[in-house]
PAZAPA-4460 file (N, C-alpha, C; in steps of 0.05 Angstrom, whole numbers, plus 32768, in hexadecimal, padded with zeros to 4 digits):
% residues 109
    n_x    n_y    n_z   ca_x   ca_y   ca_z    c_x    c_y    c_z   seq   type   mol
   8011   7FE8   8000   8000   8000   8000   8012   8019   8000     1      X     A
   8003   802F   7FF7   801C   8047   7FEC   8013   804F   8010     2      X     A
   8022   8069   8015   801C   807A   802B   8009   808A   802B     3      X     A
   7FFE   809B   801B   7FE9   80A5   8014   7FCB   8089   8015     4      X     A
   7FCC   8077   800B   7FB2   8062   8012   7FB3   805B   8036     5      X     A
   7FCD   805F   803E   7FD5   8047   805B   7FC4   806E   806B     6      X     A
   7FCB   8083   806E   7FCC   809C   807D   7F9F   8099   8073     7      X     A
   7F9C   8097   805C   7F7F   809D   805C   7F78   8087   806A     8      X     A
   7F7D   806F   8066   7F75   804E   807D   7F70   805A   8098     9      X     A
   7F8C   8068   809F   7F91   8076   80C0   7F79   8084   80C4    10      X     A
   7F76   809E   80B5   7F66   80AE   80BA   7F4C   80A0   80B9    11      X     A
   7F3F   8092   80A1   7F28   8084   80A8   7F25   807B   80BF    12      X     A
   7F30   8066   80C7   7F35   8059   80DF   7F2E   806B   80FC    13      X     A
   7F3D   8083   8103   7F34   8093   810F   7F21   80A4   810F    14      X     A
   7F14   80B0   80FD   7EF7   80B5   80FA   7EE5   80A1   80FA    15      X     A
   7EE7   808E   80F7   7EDD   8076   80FE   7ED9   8077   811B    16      X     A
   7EE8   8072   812D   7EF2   8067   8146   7EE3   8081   8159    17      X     A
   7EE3   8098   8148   7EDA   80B3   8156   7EBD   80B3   8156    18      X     A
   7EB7   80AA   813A   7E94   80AC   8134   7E83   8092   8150    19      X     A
   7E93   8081   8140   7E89   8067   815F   7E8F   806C   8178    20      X     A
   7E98   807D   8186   7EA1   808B   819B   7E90   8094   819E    21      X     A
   7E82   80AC   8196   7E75   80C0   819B   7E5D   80BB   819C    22      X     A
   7E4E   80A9   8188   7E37   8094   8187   7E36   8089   81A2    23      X     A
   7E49   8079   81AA   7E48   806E   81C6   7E3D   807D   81D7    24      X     A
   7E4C   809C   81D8   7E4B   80B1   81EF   7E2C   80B6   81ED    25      X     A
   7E17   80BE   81D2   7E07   80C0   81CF   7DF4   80B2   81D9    26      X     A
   7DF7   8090   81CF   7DEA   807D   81D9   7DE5   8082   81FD    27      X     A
   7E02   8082   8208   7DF6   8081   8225   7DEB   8096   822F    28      X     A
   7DEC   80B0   8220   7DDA   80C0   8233   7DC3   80C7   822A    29      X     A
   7DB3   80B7   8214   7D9E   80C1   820E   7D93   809B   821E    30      X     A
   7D9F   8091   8220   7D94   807A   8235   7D8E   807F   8250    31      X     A
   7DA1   808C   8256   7D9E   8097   8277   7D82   80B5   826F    32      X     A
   7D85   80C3   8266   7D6A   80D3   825C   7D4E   80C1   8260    33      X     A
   7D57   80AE   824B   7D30   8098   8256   7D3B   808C   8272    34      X     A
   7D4F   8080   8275   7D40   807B   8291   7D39   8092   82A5    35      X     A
   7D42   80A6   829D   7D3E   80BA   82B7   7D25   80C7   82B6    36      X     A
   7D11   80C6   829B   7CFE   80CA   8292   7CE2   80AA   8293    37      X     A
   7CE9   8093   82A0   7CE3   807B   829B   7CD8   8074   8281    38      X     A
   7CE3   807B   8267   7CDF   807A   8252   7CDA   8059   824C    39      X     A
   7CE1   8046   8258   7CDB   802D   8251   7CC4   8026   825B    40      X     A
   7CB6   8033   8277   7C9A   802C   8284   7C89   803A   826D    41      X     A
   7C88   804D   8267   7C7D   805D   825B   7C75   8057   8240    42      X     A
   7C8B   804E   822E   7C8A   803E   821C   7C74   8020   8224    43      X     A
   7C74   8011   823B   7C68   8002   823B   7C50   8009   8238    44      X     A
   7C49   8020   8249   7C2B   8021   824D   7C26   8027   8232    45      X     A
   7C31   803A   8221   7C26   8049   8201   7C1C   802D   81F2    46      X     A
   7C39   8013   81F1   7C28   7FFA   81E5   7C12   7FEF   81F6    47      X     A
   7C0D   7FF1   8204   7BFB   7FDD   820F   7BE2   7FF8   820C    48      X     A
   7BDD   800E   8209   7BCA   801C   81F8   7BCA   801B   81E5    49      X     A
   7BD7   8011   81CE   7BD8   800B   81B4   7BCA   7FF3   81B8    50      X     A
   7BD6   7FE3   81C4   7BC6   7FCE   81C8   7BA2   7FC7   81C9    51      X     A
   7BA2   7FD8   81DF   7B85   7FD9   81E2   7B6D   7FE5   81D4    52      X     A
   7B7E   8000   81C2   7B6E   8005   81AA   7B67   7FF0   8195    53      X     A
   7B80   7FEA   818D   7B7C   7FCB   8173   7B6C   7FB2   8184    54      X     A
   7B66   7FB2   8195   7B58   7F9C   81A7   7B34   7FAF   819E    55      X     A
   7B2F   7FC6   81A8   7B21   7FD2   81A4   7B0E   7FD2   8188    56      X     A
   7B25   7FE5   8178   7B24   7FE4   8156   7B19   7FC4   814D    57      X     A
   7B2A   7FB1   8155   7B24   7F9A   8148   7B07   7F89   814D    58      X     A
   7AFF   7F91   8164   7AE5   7F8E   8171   7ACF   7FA0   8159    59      X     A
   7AD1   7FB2   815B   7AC5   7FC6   8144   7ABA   7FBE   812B    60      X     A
   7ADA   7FAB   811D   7AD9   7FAE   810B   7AC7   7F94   8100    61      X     A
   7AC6   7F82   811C   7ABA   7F5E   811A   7AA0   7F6B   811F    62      X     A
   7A90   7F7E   8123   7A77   7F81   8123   7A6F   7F8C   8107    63      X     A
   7A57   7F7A   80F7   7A50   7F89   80E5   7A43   7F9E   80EB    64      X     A
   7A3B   7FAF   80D5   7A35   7FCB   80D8   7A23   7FC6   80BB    65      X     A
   7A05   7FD5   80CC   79ED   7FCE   80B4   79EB   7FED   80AA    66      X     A
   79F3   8001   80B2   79F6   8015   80A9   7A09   8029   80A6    67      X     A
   79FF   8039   8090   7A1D   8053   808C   7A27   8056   80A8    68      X     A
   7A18   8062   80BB   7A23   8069   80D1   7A36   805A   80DD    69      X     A
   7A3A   8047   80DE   7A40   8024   80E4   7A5C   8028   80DD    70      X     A
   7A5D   8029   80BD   7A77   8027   80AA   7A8A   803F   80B9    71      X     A
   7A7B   8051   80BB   7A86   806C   80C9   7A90   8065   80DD    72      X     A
   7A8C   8061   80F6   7A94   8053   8110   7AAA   8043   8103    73      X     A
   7AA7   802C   80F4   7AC5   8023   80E6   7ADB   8039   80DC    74      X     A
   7AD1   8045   80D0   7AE1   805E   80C7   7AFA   8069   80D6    75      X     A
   7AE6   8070   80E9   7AF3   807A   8104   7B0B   806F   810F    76      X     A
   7AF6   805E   8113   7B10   804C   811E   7B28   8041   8113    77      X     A
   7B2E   803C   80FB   7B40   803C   80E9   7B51   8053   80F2    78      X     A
   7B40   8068   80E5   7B55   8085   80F3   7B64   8084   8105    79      X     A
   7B4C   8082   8119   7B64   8083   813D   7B7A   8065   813F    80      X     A
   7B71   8056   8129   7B87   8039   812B   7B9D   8043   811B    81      X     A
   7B96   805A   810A   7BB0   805E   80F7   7BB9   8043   80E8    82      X     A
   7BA5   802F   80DB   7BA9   8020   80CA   7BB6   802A   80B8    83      X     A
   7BA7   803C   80AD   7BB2   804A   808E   7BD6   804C   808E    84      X     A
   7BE0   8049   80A5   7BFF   8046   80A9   7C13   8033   80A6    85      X     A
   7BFF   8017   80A8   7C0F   7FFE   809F   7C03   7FFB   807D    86      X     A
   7C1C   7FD7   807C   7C10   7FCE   805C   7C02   7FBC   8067    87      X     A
   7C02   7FB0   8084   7BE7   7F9C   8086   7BD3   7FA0   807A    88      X     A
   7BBF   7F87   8076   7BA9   7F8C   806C   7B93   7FA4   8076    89      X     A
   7B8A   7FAF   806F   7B71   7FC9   8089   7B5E   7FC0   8091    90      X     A
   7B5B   7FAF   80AA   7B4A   7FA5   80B1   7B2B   7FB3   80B0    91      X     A
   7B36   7FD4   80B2   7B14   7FE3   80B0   7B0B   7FDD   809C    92      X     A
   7B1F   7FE6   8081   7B0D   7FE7   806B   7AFB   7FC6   8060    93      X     A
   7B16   7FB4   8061   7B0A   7F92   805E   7AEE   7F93   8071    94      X     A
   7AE6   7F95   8089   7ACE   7F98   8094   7ABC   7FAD   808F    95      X     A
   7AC6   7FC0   807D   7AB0   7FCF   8073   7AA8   7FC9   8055    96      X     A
   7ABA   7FC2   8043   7AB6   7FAD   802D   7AA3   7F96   802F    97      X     A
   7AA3   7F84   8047   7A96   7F74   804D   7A78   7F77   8057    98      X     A
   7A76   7F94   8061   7A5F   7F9A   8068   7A49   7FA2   8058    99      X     A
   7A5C   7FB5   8043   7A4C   7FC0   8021   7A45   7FA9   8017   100      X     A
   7A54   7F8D   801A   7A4F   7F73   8001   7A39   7F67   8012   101      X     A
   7A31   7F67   8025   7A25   7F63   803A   7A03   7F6C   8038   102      X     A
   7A0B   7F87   8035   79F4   7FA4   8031   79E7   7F9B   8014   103      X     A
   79F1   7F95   8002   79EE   7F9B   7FE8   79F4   7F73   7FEA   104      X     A
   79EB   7F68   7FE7   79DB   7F50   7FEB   79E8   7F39   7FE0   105      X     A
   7A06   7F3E   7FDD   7A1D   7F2E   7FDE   7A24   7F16   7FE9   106      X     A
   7A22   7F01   7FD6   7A28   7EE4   7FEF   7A49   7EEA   7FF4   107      X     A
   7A4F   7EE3   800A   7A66   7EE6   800D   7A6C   7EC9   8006   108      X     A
   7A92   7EC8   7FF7   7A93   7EB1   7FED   7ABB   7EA8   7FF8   109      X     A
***
């Protein structure tokens, strides 16, 4: 290797060694930040309210609905589930599909 490739190796190497350094330094004090904040209890409870909405929502969505107003209530709830955010399937709309084929005198097949 010439001296010029071996001095840029060095220098990589050390900006290297500096960037993962400092990351570290980062890492631990934004760790000590949540715990000092109980950012992991807190976190628990937010899922286990996520939780209980999609427990909710999904209840919703297993009830048919014989009218507009009905589909609406599905609507909703979609919204506050923020389906529209995954690529899962949308459970609102598949139960509001099912309700129109339903309405409009559709054997289901």
């Amino acid at each position: 290797m010439t001296e010029p490739v071996k001095a840029w190796n060095r220098a990589f190497a050390e900006e290297k060694a500096s960037v993962a350094a400092a990351w570290e330094d980062f890492r631990e004090r934004l760790d000590e930040q949540r715990r000092l904040v109980g950012h992991d209890a807190k976190e628990a409870e937010h899922s286990a309210g996520c939780d209980n909405i999609r427990e909710i929502g999904m209840r919703i969505f297993a009830i048919p609905a014989h009218t507009l107003q009905g589909m609406a209530v599905k609507l909703r709830a979609r919204d506050r589930m923020g389906l529209e955010d995954f690529d899962d399937p949308d459970e609102a709309l598949l139960s509001i599909a099912a309700d129109v084929r339903r309405l409009a005198g559709e054997v289901a097949s």
